[in-house]
RORODREN-901142 format. One line per 3 residues: number of its first residue (from 1); their letters; for each residue x, y, z of C-alpha. Coordinates in pm, whole numbers, plus 50000, padded with zeros to 5 digits. Example, Ala and Ser with C-alpha at 12.3 -4.5 7.8 and 13.67 -1.06 7.14 Angstrom:
2
1 = as = 51230/49550/50780 ~ 51367/49894/50714
//
This chain:
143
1 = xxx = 51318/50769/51590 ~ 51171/50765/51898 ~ 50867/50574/51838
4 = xxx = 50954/50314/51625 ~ 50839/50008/51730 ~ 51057/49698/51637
7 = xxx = 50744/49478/51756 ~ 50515/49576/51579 ~ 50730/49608/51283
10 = xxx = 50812/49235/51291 ~ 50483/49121/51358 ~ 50309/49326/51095
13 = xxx = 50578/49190/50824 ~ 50502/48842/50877 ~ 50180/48730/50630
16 = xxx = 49949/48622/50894 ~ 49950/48954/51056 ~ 49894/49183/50701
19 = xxx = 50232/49127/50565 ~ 50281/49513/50552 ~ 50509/49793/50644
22 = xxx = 50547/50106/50748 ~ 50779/50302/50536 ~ 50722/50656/50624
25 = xxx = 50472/50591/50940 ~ 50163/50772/50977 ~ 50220/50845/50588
28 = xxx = 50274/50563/50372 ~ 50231/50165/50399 ~ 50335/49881/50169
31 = xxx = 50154/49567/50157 ~ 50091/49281/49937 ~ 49760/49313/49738
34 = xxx = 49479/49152/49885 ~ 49234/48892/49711 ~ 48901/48846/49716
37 = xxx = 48914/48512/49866 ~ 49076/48400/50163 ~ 49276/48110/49968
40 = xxx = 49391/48202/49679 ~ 49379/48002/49288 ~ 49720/47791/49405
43 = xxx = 49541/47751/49727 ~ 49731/47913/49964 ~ 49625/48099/50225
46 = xxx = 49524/48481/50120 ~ 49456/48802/50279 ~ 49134/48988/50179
49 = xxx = 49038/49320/50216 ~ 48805/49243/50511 ~ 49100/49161/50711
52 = xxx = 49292/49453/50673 ~ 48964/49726/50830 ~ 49038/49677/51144
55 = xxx = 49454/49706/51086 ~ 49395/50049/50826 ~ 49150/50190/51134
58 = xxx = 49432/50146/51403 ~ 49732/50274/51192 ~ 49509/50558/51050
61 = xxx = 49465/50498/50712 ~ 49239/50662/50489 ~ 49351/50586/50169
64 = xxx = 49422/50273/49961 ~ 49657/50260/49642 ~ 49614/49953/49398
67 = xxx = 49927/49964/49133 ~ 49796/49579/48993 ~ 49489/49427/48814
70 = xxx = 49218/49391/49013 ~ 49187/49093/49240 ~ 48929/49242/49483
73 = xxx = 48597/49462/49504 ~ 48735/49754/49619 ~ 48371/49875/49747
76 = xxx = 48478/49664/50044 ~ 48709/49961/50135 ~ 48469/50240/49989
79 = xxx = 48228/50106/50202 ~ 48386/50149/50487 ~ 48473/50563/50432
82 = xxx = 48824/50504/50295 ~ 48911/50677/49931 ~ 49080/50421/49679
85 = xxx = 49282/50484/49387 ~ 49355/50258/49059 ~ 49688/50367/48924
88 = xxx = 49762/49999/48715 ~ 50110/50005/48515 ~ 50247/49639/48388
91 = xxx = 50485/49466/48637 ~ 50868/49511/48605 ~ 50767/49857/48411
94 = xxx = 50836/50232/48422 ~ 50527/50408/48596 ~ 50450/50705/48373
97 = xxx = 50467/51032/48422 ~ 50084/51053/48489 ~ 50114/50811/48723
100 = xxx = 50368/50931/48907 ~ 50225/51255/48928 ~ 49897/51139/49016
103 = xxx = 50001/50935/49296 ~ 50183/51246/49387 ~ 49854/51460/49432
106 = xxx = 49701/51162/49617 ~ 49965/51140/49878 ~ 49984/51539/49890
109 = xxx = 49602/51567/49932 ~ 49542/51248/50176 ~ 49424/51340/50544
112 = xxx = 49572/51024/50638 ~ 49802/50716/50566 ~ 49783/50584/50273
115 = xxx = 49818/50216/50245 ~ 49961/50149/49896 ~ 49988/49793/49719
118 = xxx = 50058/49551/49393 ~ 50021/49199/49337 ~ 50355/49138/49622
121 = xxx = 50390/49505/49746 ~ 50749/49553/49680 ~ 50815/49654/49262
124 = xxx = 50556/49928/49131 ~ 50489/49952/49486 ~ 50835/50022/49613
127 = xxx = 50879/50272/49286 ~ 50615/50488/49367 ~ 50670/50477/49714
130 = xxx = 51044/50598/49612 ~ 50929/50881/49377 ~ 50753/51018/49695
133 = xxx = 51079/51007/49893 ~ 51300/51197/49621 ~ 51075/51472/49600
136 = xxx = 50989/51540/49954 ~ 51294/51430/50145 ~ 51533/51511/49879
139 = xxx = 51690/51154/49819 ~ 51868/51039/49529 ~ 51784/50747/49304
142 = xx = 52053/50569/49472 ~ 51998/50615/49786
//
């Protein structure tokens, strides 16, 4: 991996800085959904989408994936040319098979990275993110 970059993997983990990673770069992102306000109903500071334009525009994303309810007017993304999907499945569930095959087609078809999110970025997000995976690098379940 010659141009990973342990910086910028740090600093674009912690919150402040998009709490996000790269998990196939140049091809897929994880990230913790966003919210339409920048503190959020507990209030806590909160990411919205307007902070992420400038990060999706330097990592080269076109593409936006929301797996949870909405929390956010996804026209602030539309708006600003990138394509966004709603594939919503309950928390702590099985994505179905349409699902899974959708988001298939979407990361198949995308010209760019797709930046892919639920409510915390790491259960439906980290499944779907895995189905991807098995089928084009040949992984197990397991691995």
């Amino acid at each position: 991996m010659k141009t990973f970059n342990i910086n910028d993997y740090e600093r674009l983990e912690r919150v402040e800085y998009g709490d996000l990673n790269a998990i196939i770069p140049q091809k897929l992102i994880a990230f913790a959904g966003p919210h339409d306000r920048d503190i959020d109903e507990d209030g806590y500071p909160a990411l919205t989408p307007q902070f992420y334009i400038p990060i999706w525009k330097k990592l080269g994303v076109t593409t936006i994936v929301r797996l949870n309810k909405k929390c956010y007017d996804k026209a602030v993304w539309t708006n600003e040319g990138f394509a966004h999907y709603d594939l919503y499945f309950v928390d702590g569930t099985t994505p179905s098979l349409a699902i899974v095959q959708q988001f298939l087609r979407i990361c198949e078809t995308a010209k760019g990275a797709i930046a892919v999110h639920c409510k915390a970025g790491l259960g439906r997000t980290g499944t779907l993110i895995g189905c991807y995976i098995m089928k084009h690098f040949a992984w197990s379940a397991a691995e």
